[in-house]
C-alpha positions in Angstrom: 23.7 3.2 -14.8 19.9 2.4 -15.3 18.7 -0.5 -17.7 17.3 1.0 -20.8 13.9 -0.3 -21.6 11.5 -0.1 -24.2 8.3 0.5 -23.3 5.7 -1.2 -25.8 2.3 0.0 -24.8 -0.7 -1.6 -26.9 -4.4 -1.6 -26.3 -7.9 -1.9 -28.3 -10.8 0.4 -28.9 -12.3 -0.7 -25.3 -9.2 1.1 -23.3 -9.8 4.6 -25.3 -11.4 5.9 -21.7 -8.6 5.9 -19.3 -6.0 5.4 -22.8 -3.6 8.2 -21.3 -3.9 7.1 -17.4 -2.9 3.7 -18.2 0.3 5.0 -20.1 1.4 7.0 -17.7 1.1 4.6 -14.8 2.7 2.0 -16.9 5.9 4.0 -17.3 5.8 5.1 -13.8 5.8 1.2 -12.6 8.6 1.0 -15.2 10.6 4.0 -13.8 9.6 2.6 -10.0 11.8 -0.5 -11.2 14.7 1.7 -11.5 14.8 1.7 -15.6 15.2 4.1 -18.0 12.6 4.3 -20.4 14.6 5.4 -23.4 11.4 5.0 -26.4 7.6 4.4 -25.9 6.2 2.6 -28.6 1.9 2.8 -28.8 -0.2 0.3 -31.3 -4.0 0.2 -31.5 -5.1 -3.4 -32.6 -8.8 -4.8 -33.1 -7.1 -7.8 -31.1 -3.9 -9.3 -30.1 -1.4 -11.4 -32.3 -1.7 -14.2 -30.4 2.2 -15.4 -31.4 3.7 -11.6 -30.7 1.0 -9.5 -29.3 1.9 -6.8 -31.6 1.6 -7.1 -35.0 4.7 -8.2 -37.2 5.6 -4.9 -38.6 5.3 -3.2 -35.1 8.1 -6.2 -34.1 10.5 -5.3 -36.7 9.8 -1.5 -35.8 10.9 -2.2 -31.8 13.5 -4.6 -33.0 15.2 -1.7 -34.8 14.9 0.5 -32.0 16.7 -1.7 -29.6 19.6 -1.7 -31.7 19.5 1.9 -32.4 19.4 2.7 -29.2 21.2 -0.1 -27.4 18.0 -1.2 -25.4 18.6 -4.2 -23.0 14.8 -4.8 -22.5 11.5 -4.2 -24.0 8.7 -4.1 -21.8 5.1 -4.3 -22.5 1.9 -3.6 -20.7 0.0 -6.6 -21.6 0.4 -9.4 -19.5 2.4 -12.2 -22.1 2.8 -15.8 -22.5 5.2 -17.8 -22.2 5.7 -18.4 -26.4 5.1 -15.1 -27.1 8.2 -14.1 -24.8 9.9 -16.5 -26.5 8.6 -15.5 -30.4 9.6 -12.0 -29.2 13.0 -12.7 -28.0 13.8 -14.4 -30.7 12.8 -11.1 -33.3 14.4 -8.5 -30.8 17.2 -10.4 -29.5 17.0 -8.8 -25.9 14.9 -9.0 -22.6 11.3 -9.6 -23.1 9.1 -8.3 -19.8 5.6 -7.2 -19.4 3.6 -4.9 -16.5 3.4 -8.4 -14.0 6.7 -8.9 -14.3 7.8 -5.0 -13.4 5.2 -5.1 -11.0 6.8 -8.2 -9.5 10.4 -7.1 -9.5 9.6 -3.8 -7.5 7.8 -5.9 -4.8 10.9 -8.1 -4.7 13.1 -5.1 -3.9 10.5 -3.3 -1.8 9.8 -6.7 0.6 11.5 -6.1 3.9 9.4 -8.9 6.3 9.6 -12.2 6.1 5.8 -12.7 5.2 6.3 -9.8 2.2 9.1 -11.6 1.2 7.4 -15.2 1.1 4.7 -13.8 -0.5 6.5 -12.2 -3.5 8.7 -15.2 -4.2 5.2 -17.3 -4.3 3.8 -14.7 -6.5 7.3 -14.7 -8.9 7.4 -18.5 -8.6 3.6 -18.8 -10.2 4.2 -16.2 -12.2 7.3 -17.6 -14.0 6.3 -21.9 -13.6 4.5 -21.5 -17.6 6.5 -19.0 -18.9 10.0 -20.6 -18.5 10.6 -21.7 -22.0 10.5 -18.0 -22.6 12.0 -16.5 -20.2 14.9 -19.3 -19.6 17.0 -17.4 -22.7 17.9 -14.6 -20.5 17.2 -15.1 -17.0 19.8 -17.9 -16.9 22.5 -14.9 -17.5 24.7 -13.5 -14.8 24.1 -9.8 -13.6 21.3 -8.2 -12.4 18.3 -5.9 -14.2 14.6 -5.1 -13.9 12.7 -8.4 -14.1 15.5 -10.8 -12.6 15.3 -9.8 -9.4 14.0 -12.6 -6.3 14.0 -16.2 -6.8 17.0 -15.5 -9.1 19.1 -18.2 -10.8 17.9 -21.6 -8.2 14.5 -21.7 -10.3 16.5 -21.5 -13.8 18.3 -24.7 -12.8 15.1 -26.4 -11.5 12.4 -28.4 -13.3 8.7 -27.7 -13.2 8.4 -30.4 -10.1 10.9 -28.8 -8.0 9.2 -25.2 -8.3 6.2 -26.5 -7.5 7.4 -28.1 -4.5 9.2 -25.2 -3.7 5.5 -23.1 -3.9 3.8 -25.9 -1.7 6.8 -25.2 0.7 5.8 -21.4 0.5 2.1 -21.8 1.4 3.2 -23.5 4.2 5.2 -20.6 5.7 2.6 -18.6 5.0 0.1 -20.1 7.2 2.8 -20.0 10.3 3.0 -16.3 9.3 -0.6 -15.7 9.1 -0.8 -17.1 12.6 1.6 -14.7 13.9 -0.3 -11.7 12.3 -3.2 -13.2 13.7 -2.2 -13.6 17.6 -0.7 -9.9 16.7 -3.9 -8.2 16.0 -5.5 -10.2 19.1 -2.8 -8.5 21.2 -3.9 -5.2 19.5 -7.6 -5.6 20.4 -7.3 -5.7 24.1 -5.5 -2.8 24.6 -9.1 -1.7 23.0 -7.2 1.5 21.7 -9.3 3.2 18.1 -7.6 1.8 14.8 -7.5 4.6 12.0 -6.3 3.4 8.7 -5.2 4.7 6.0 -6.1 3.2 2.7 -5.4 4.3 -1.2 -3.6 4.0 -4.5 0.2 3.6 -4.6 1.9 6.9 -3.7 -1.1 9.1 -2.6 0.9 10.2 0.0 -0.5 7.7 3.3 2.9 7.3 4.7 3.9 10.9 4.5 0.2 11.6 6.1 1.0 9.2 8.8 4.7 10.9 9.1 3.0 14.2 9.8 0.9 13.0 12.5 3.5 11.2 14.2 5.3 14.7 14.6 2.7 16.8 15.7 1.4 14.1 17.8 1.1 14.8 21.9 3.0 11.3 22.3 4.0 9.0 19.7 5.5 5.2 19.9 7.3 4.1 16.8 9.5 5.8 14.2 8.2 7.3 10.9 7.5 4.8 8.2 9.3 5.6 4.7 7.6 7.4 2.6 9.7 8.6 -0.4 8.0 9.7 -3.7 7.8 6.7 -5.8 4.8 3.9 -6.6 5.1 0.7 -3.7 7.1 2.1 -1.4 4.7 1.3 1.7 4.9 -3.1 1.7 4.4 -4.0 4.9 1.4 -2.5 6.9 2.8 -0.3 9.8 1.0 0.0 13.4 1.9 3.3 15.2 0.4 4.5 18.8 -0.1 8.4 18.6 -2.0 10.8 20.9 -4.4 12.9 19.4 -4.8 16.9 20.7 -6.4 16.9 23.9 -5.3 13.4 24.9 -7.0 11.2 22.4 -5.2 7.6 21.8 -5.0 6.0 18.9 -3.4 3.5 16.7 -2.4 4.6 12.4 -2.4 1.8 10.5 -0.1 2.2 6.7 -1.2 -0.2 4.6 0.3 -1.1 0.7 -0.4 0.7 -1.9 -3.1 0.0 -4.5 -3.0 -0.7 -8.2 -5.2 -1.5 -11.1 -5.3 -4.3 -13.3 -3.6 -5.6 -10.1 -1.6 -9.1 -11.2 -3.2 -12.3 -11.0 -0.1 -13.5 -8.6 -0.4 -10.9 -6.5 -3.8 -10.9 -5.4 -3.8 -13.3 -2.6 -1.0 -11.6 -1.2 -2.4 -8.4 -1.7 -6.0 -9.5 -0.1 -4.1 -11.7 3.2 -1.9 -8.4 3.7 -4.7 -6.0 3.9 -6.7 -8.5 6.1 -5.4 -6.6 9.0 -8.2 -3.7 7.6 -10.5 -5.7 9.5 -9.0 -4.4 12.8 -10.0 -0.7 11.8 -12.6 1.5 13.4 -12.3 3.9 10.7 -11.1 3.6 7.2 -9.5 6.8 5.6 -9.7 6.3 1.7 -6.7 8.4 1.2 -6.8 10.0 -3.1 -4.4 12.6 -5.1 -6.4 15.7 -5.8 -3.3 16.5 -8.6 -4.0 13.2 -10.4 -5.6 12.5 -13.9 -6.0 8.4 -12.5 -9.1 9.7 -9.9 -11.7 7.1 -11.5 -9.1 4.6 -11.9 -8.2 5.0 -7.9 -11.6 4.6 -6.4 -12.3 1.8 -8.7 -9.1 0.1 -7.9 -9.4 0.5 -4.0 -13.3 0.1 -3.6 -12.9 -3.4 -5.6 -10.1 -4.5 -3.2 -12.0 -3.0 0.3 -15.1 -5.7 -1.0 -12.9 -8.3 -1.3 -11.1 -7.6 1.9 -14.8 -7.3 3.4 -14.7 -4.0 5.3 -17.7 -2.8 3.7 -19.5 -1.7 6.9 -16.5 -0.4 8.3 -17.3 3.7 8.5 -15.0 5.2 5.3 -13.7 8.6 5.0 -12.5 9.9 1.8 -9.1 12.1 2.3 -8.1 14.3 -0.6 -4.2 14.9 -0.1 -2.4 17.4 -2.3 -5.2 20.3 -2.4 -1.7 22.1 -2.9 -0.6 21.4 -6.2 -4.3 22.0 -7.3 -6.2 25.2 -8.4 -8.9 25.2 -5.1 -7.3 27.9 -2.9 -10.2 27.9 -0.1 -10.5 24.1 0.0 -9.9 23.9 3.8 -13.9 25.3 3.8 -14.9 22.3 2.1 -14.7 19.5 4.8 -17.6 17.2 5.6 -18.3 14.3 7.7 -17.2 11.5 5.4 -14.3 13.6 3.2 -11.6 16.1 4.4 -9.1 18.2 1.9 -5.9 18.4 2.9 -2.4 19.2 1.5 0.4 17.3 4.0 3.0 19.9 3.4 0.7 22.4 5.8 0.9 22.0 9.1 -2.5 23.8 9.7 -3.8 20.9 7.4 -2.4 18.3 9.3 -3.6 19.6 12.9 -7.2 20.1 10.9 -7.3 16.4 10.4 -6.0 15.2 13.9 -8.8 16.7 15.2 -11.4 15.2 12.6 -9.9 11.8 13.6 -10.3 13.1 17.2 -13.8 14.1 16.3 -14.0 10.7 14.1 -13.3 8.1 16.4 -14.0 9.8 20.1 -17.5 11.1 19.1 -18.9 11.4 22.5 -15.6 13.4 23.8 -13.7 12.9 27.0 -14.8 12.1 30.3 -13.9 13.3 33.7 -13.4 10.8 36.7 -12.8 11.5 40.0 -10.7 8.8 41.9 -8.3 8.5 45.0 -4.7 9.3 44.5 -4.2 5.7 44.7 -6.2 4.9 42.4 -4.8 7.6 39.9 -1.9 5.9 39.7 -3.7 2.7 38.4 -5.5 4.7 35.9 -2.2 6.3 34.3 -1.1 2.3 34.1 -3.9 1.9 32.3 -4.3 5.0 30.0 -1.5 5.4 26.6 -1.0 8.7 28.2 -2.4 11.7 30.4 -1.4 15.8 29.2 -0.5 17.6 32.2 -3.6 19.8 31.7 -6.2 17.0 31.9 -5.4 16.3 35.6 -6.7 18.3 39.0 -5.0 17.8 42.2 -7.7 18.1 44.9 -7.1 17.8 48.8 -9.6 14.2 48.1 -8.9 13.4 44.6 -7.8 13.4 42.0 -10.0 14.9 38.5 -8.4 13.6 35.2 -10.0 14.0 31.5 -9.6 11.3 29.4 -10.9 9.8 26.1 -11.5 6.5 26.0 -13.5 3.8 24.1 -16.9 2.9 24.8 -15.6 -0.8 25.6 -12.0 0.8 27.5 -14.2 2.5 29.6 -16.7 -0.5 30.3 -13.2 -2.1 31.5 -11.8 0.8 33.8 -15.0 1.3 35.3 -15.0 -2.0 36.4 -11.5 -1.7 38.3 -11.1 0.9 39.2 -13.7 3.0 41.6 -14.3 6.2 40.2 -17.0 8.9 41.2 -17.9 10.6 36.9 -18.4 14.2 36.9 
C-alpha cells in the first residue's frame, strides 16, 4: 500500500505566473515517489514563517488533517530547514519532507550505475548533514517510506564528522568514475561516428523517441532504454549505435531528465552527468506539445545547456506529442532547427530519421570505387553497408556510404579508392 502524504504547497505574490505549473509538477514528483497524495493544502504568504514556513493556523489546519485522514507524511514544496522540520514535527506528529527531499528519494530508487548511485548518496548526505536535528525523529525508525530511502539508517547512527568523512570518501570515487566516463567518450571519438542527443524536461518522451528509432532502425547495437511514463525515469545517459535509412551511422545519446528549481545537491551531479553533451554533433531539445509547463521547460533546460557549455553546439527543437494536441496538419510544419512529431506514428518517427539523416550527413553519401580486396577492408571499417549500396563489377567494387567529413579524411588515407 502507498504512503499517504500531504501535500503542503505555499508560495508568494512573485510565483502567481507559473502558480498552477508548479503545483502540478510538485504532486507529480510526489506521485513519482510512489505516494499517495491523499489532501493538497495551498497558502499565499507575503513571506515565510521562518520557525514553520506556514503560518500557525495553517499548522494546526494540516495537523488536523493528518489525523483525519491517517497521513504518515506531509510534504511541502519549499525547500525547509533543519528547525523548521523539527518545529513542524513536533505540531503534526508525523514525517516532515519537502520537494529536495522527494526529489532525492526518486533518484535513490531510480540510480542503477555506480556513478548515479555515488552521486545521489553525496547529494542525500549534503542534503541531510544540517537538517539532522530534524529529521533524526523519524528517520531513525524501522521500515521504509518516501524520503528514507539511500544512505538509510548508517548516517542516523553517525556524527556530523563521520558524514563528512564519508562525503570526502564520495568525491573521491567520483573522480575515478569521471575518469572512466572520460577514457569512454575518448573511445567514442575515434570511431568518429555523428552523436545525436536527445535533451529535455523529465518525461518528454526522449527515451520512447530513442526506442522508436532503435526499431525502425536499418541496424541497431544495444537494447531499448526504459522509458515508462513517469518523471526521472532516464538516470544514466545511454549510447546506442543505429543506422539511419539509406545507411547513415549514428550514435543516440538519452540523457536525464530536466527539472526546475532543480536542488541545490543535485546540481553538480546533474552538470558532471550531462558533461557527456559535449560529445554531441547535434543537440535535439526534446518539449511536450500537450504540456501547460512549456516556458517552465525551455527555461529549465537552456539554463542547464549554458552551464554544461554546449552553447555552439547546433540545437534542434523537437515537439513530441503533436498527438494529444489540437494541430491535425503539424507534420507540414517542420523547419531546419524544429520538427513536430508524435512517437506513437510511425510515419512521424521515419520523418525524423531522415531529418537526423539530413541533420548530421548534410553533404549525403559518397560512392567509392575500390578492389574487391579492398572492399573487404572498407566493410571492417564502416558500422554497416545495405545490400543496395554495393555494385559488383568485373574490376570493382562501387559502394555508397555516408560518412563523416573526418571518417572519410581517415579511409581515404587507407584505403585506395577511385570517388565517383
Amino acid at each position: 500500500m502507498k504512503e499517504k502524504v500531504i501535500a503542503v504547497f505555499v508560495y508568494t505574490r512573485d510565483d502567481d505566473r507559473t502558480l498552477d505549473e508548479q503545483q502540478q509538477e510538485f504532486l507529480l514528483l510526489i506521485e513519482a515517489a510512489d505516494a499517495d497524495v491523499v489532501a493538497v493544502v495551498t497558502q499565499k504568504v507575503d513571506k515565510y514563517n521562518p520557525a514553520t514556513l506556514i503560518g500557525s493556523g495553517k499548522v494546526v489546519e494540516v495537523a488536523d488533517l493528518v489525523k483525519n485522514l491517517e497521513a504518515e507524511t506531509v510534504c511541502f514544496n519549499h525547500q525547509l530547514t533543519g528547525s523548521q522540520i523539527k518545529n513542524l514535527e513536533d505540531a503534526m506528529d508525523c514525517k516532515i519532507i519537502d520537494r529536495t527531499h522527494v526529489i532525492l528519494d526518486i533518484f535513490a530508487k531510480r540510480a542503477s550505475d555506480k556513478e548515479g548511485k555515488l552521486q545521489v548518496k553525496l547529494a542525500q548526505l549534503s542534503y541531510r548533514l544540517p537538517r539532522l536535528q530534524g529529521h533524526r525523529s523519524y528517520l531513525s525508525r524501522l521500515g521504509g517510506g518516501i524520503g528514507t530511502r539511500g544512505p538509510g539508517e548508517q548516517q542516523l547512527e553517525t556524527d556530523r564528522r563521520h558524514i563528512e568523512r564519508e562525503m570526502a570518501s564520495i568525491k573521491s570515487q567520483l573522480e575515478q568514475e569521471a575518469h572512466t566516463r572520460s577514457m569512454k567518450a575518448k573511445r567514442r571519438s575515434r570511431n568518429l561516428i555523428p552523436i545525436v542527443a536527445f535533451v529535455g524536461y523529465t518525461n518528454v518522451g526522449k527515451s520512447t523517441i530513442l526506442n522508436q528509432v532503435l526499431q525502425k532502425s536499418f541496424s541497431a547495437l544495444g537494447k531499448e532504454v526504459s522509458a515508462k511514463n513517469r518523471l526521472f525515469e532516464t538516470l544514466t545517459p545511454a549510447h546506442r549505435m543505429v543506422v539511419l535509412p539509406g545507411g547513415a551511422p549514428c550514435i543516440l545519446m538519452d540523457t536525464v531528465g530536466f527539472v526546475s528549481n532543480l536542488p541545490t545537491e543535485l546540481v553538480a551531479a546533474f552538470e558532471s552527468t550531462l558533461e557527456v553533451l559535449q560529445e554531441a554533433d547535434v543537440i535535439y531539445h526534446i518539449m511536450d506539445a500537450s504540456s501547460p509547463m512549456q516556458e517552465i521547460q525551455v527555461e529549465t533546460t537552456n539554463a542547464l545547456l549554458k552551464n554544461v557549455g554546449v552553447e555552439q553546439t547546433l540545437k534542434i527543437v523537437l515537439w513530441n506529442k503533436m498527438d494529444q494536441t489540437k494541430e491535425v496538419a503539424y507534420e507540414n510544419f517542420g523547419r531546419k532547427d524544429r520538427i513536430y512529431i508524435s512517437a506513437k506514428k510511425d510515419e512521424d518517427i521515419l520523418r525524423l530519421m531522415e531529418h537526423m539523416k539530413q541533420t548530421i550527413y548534410p553533404q549525403g553519401p559518397v560512392t567509392w570505387a575500390v578492389s574487391y580486396h579492398d572492399f573487404e577492408e572498407l566493410k571492417k571499417e564502416l558500422a554497416t553497408i545495405p545490400p543496395e549500396d554495393i555494385q559488383y563489377e568485373a574490376d570493382c567494387v562501387q559502394v555508397t556510404f555516408y560518412a563523416s567529413e573526418a571518417l572519410l579524411g581517415r579511409l581515404g588515407k587507407r584505403i585506395a579508392h577511385e570517388a565517383i
